[in-house]
N, C-alpha and C positions, 0 to 999 in steps of 0.2 A: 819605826816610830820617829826616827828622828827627819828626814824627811816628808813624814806629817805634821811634824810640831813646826819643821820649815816652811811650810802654807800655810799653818794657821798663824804664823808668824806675817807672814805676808799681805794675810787678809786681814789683821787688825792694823798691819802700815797704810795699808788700803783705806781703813776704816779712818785713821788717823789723818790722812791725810781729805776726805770728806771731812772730814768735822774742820779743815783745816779752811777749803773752798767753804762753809757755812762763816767762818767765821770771816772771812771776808768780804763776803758776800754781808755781814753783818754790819761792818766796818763799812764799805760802800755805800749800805743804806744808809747811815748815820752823815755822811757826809751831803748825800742828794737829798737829805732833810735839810740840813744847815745852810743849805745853801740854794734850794728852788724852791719854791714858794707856786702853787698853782692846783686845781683843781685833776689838772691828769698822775700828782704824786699818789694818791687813792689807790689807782689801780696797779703803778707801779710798784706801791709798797706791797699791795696784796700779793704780785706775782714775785717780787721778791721773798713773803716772807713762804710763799707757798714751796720756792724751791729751796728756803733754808733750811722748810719740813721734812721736803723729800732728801734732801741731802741729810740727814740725824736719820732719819728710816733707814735710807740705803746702809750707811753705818752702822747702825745697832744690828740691821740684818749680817753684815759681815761679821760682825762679833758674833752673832748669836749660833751662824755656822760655822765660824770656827772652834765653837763651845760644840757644838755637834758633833762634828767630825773627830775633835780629842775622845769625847763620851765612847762614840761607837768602833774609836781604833783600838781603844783598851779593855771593849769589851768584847771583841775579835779576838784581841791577843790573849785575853784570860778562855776565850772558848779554846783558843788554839793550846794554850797550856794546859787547858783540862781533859782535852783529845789527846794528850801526850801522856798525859799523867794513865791513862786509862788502857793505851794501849800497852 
């Protein structure tokens, strides 16, 4: 277990560190408002705010299988302690 909780440790640093490029990537956008002015920010904004989307996806999916992976390691070790217990 504990070199599973060591990966799911890993993959919410992972996770963290996306939410990290999103929020930069937020901060960027705020600045290339403030300061350009022009009819091509439209689609720049779009494709920026598109990858801010997929970056919080890709993170909640890293969270979400790290929530996975603890679920089905403890419920491996509880079959595996009940094959013990029986034999």
């Amino acid at each position: 277990m504990a070199q599973i909780n060591s990966q799911v440790r890993q993959l919410r640093e992972q996770a963290g560190v996306l939410r990290g490029a999103q929020s930069s990537l937020l901060s960027y956008q705020g600045n290339l408002n403030a300061h350009w002015r022009g009819a091509e920010m439209a689609p720049v904004n779009q494709n920026i705010d598109y990858h801010m989307t997929r970056l919080a996806l890709m993170a909640a999916d890293l969270e979400s299988i790290g929530g996975d992976i603890i679920r089905e390691a403890e419920a491996i070790r509880r079959a595996e302690e009940l094959a013990e217990v029986v034999e």
